[in-house]
N, C-alpha and C positions, 0 to 999 in steps of 0.2 A: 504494500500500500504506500501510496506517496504520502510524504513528511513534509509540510511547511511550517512556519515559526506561525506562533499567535498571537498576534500585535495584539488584541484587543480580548480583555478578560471577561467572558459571557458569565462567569462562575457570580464574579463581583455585582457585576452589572445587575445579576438578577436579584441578588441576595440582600443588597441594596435597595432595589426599588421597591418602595413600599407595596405594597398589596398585590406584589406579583402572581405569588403564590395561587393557584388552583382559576386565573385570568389571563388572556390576553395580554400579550406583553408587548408593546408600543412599537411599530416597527418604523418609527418616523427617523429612529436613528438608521443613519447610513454607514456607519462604525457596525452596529448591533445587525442589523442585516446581512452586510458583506461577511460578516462573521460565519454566522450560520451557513450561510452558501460555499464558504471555504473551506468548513468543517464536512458539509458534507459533498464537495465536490471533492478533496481528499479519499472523503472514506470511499467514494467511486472511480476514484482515481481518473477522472476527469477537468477540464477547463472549468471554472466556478462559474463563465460567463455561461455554459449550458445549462446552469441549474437556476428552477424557478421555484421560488419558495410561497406558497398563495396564503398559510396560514400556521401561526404557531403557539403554541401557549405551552406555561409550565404545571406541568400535573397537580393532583391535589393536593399530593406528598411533599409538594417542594423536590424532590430530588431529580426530574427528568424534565426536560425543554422537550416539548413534540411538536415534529414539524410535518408540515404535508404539503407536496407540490410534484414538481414533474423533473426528472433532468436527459435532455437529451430524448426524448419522447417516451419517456418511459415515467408511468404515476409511481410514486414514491411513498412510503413515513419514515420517519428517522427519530432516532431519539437520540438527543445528549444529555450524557450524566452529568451532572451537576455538583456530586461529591464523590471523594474520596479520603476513605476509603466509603464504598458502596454500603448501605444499610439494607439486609433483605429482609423481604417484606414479612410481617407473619403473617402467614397462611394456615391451611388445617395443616393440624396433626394429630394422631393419636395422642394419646394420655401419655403411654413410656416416651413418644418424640418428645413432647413437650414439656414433661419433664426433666429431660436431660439436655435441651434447647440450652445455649446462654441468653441472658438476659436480653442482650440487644446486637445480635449475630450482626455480620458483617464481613466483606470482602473488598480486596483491591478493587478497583476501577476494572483495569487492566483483565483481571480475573473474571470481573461480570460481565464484560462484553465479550469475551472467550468465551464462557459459559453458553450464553442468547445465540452465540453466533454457530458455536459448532453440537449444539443442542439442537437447533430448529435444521441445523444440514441433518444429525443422527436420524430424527426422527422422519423425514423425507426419505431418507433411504430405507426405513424402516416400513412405512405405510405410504408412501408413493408421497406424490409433491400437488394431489389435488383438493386437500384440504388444507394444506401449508403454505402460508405467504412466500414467496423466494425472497432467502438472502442477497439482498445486493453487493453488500461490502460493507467494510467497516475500516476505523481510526484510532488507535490504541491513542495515537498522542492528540488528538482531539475529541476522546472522549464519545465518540460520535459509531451509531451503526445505523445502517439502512436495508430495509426490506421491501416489496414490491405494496402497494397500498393493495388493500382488497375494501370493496362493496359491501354496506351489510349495515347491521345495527349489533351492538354490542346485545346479546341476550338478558340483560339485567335490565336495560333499559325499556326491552322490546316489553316482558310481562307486563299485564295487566290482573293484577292479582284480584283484585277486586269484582269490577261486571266485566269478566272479559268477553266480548262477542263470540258464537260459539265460529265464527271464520278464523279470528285472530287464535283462539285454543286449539284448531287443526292445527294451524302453520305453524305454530307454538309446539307441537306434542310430534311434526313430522321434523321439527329442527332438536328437539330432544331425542328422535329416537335415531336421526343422522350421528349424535354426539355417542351414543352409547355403543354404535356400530363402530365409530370408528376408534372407540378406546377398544373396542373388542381384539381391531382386527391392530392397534399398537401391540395390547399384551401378548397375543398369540402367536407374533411375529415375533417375540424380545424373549420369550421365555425361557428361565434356564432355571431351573428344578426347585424344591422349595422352599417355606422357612416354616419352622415348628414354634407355635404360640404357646405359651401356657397358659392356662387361665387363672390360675392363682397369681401372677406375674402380670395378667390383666387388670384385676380384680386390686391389687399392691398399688401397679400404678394408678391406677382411679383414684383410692385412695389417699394417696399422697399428691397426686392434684389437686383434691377438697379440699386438705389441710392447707396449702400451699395457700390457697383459692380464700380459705376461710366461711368454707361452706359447711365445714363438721356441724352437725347438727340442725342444720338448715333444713326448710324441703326443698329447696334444690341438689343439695346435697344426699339428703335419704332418694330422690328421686333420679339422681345421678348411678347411682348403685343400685336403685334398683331395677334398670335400665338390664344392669348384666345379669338381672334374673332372669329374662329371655334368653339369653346362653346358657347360662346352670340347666334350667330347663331340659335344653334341648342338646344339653351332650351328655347328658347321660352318666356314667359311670369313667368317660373319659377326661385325661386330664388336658388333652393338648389336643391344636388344631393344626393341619397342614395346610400352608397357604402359599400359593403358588408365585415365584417372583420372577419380576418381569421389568420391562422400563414403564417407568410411570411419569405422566404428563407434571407431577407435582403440585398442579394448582388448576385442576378440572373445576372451573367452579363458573357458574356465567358470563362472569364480567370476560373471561378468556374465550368466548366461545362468539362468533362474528355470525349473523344471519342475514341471509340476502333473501329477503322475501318473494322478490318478484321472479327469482330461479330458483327458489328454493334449492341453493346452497350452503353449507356450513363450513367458517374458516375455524381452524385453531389456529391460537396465538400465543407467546410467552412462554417461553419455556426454560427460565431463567432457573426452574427449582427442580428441573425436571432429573431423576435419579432411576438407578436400579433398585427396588424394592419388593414389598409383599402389594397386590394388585390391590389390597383392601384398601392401601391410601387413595388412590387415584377413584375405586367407590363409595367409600367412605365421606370424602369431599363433596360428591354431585350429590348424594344421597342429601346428605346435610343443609347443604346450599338448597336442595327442592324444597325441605321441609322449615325451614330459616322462616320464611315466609308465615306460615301459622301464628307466629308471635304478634302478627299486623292482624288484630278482632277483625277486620272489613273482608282478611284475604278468603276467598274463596276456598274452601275445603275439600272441592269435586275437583276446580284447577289447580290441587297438587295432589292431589292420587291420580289424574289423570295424565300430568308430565311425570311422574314417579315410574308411573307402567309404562306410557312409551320407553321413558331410559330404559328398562328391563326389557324391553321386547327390540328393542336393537341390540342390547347388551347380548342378549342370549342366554341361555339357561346355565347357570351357578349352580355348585353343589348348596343345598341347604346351609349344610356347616355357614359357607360363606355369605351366606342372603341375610341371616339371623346373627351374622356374625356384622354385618356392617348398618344395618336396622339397632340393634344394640347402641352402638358407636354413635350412632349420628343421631341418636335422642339426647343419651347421656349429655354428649358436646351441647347439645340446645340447653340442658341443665346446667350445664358447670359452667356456661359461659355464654350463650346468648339470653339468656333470662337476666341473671347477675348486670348486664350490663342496661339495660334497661331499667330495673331499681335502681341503679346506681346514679342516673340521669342526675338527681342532685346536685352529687359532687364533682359533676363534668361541667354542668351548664345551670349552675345556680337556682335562681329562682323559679324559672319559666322550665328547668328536668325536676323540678320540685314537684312542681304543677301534674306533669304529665305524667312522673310514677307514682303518683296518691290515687288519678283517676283511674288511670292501671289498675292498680293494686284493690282500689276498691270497686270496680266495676267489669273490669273484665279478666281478671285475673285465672281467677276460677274454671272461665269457660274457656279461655287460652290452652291452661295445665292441659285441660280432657280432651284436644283437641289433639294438642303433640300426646299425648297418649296413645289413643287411640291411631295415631298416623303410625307408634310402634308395636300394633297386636295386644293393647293391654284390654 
């Protein structure tokens, strides 16, 4: 990749201006402009005069500049880091990952765009390059990679949880069962033998995530544990599970998942956390992420059993063990940490999260709980 020097400090610039962060960032500067177009006519290793840059803003994290334009006739996005070292993002995990997490993980720059860059080639060669943006290139010294733009709505944005039209819940439940097929056909192409869970080892780490958590005692905490009564249940006399390990997306979860409505197409994106693991993370995630939604009183209870079964009908049939094994997982998680942070609203956002988890708590709380219940077989 070609190396130019970097007259003008994008790092500064943004970090500086006030209210950058998760807006439009002023492109009136012709310092701040030319930047960007050097950075990513670099990471393309082309002329910066062939690169047109139409629009750009910095994520809501503060950490990434996203840009979107065309170079050389070819439509583009790009992302520049912003820090280093890199903060990665948290994402799901199981109870033992997250317990032995450090507190506020992190990586080289240098090391993150390695990662994005030769993660999204792995996985093209893995399940082919038609649900994968292409890699264009990238800029270690300017911080800078770029992939081919794709069409589409981010899936997080597209739900209508609420009255969704029964047109909008087809397209919705053909783009979830697109998503389940094509984690199908990652694991089945990656897979290399397995990994042996215990369940008292399961059961250890929960528990030491509540105490962590400060849920001992709590009903999210007894409702967190009792979550992995459905696995006691249903294994019986056995102590361990075997579960199949394979590459996993690391972070299957909506916001990663692009839909093109009008061709009913799905892109995957991000593959910054993407590892070889046991396949329960990468179901684990979607499962969680479908049912997340219950927490909102208004959501719709039929449109998410309804995208729950498409995932499983593209996914394909799982042995039990694993079906009861990640329905477990992904209640508990709504217990130990999507409920928890909703009460907590308070101490995040003052008076006005004050408001909102009193009427919570004392109006829809109740019919919430038996809602994700029932979403796990109780």
């Amino acid at each position: 990749m070609k190396v130019r020097s970097v007259e003008y400090n994008i790092e500064s610039s943004i970090a500086s201006s006030a209210g950058a962060r998760s807006r439009d960032v002023d492109l009136a500067s012709p310092a701040f402009s030319e930047d960007i177009r050097g950075r990513i006519a670099c990471a393309l290793n082309i002329p910066s005069g062939l690169v047109n840059i139409e629009r750009h803003h910095v994520g809501m994290s503060g950490w990434v500049l996203r840009c979107w334009g065309s170079a050389d006739g070819t439509r583009f996005f790009a992302k520049i880091f912003l820090l280093d070292p890199y903060p990665i993002p948290p994402r799901f995990a199981t109870p033992w990952e997250e317990l032995d997490a450090p507190e506020k993980p992190q990586r080289p720059v240098e090391a993150q765009i390695a990662t994005e860059w030769s993660m999204a080639r792995n996985m093209r060669s893995h399940v082919g390059a038609k649900n994968i943006p292409a890699p264009l290139g990238y800029s270690l010294d300017d911080r800078t990679l770029v992939f081919e733009e794709v069409q589409g709505t981010r899936l997080d944005r597209l739900v209508n949880w609420v009255w969704p039209a029964s047109r909008d819940v087809r397209s919705m439940e053909t783009a979830i069962y697109q998503a389940g097929a094509w984690l199908r056909a990652l694991h089945e192409s990656s897979t290399q033998g397995c990994e042996t869970i215990e369940f008292v080892e399961v059961a250890n780490a929960l528990r030491g995530l509540i105490r962590r958590k400060k849920l001992e005692g709590t009903l999210y905490g007894v409702w967190a544990l009792r979550a992995l009564e459905l696995l006691a249940r249903h294994r019986g006399p056995r102590s361990s599970f075997h579960m199949p390990v394979a590459l996993n997306h690391g972070d299957f979860s909506l916001p990663n998942l692009i839909w093109d409505r009008y061709r009913e197409h799905l892109w995957v994106v991000d593959f910054e956390l993407s590892a070889r693991k046991s396949i329960l993370h990468d179901l684990c995630a979607m499962i969680f992420e479908l049912r997340k939604p219950l927490l909102y009183p208004p959501t719709s209870e039929l449109t998410v059993r309804r995208l729950e079964s498409a995932f499983w009908a593209g996914y394909g049939a799982i042995p039990e063990d694993l079906f009861v094994f990640v329905s477990a997982l992904a209640t508990a998680r709504l217990f130990y940490l999507s409920f928890p942070r909703i009460l907590t609203l308070p101490e995040r956002r003052g008076w006005r999260g004050w408001l909102k988890a009193t009427v919570y708590k004392a109006l829809f709380h109740r019919y919430v709980t038996a809602r994700v219940l029932r979403s796990a077989g109780f």
